[in-house]
C-alpha positions in Angstrom: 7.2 -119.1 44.2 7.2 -115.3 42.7 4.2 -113.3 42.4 4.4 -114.1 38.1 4.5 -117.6 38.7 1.4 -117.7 41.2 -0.2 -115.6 38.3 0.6 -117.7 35.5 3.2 -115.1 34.5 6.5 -115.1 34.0 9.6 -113.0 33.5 11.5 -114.8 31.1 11.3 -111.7 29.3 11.5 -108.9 31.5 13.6 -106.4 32.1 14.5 -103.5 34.7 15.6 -100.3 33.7 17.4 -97.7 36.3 19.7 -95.7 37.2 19.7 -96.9 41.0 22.1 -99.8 41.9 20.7 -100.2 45.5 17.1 -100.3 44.4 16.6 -100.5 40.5 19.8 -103.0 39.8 19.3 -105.1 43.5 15.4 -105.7 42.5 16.1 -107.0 39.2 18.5 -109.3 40.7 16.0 -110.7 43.2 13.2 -111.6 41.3 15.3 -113.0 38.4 14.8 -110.2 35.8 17.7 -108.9 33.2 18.7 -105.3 33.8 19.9 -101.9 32.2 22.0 -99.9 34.7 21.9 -96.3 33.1 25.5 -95.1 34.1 25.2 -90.8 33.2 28.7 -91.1 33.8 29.0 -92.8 36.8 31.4 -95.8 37.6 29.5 -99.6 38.9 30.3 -99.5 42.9 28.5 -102.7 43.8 30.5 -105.6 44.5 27.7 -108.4 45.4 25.6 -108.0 42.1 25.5 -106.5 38.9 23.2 -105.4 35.8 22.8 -107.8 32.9 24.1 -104.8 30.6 25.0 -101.2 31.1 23.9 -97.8 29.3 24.9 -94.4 29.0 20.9 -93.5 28.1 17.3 -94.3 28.1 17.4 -94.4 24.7 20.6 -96.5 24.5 18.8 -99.0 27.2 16.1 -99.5 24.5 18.1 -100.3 21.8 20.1 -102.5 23.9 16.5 -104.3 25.0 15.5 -104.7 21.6 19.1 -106.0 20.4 19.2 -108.1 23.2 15.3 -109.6 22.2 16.3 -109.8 18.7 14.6 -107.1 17.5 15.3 -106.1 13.8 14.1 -102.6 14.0 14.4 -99.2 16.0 11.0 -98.6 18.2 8.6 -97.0 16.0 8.5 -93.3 16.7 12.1 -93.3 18.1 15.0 -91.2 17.0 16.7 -91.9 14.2 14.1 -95.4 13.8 11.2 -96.1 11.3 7.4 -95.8 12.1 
């Protein structure tokens, strides 16, 4: 049993954000959460797990969140998005 599910939680909805395969990526993956690998230009190395989706940016990681959650606006206060 996970730490949400003793407290009622869950992480249906959660998501990990990072730009650390062995530690940012690998967590996600072991407590069932999505995850946003931000790549800054770097190629995927690992071969035993991956992210749910991959970003150049923190920026592109939220608008990948929010399309992914079916969002149908920018964040408030973001570039380029309504407030």
């Amino acid at each position: 049993m996970t730490v949400a599910e003793r407290s009622g939680g869950s992480l249906d909805r959660a998501w990990v954000v990072g730009g650390r395969a062995d530690t940012d990526i690998a967590g996600a993956v072991a407590i069932g959460a999505r995850s946003v690998w931000i790549r800054r230009g770097r190629l995927w190395e690992e071969n035993s797990f991956e992210p749910t989706v991959v970003a150049e940016s923190a920026f592109d990681a939220i608008l990948l969140i929010l399309a992914a959650d079916g969002a149908t606006s920018s964040p408030a206060g973001a570039i380029g998005g309504e407030s």
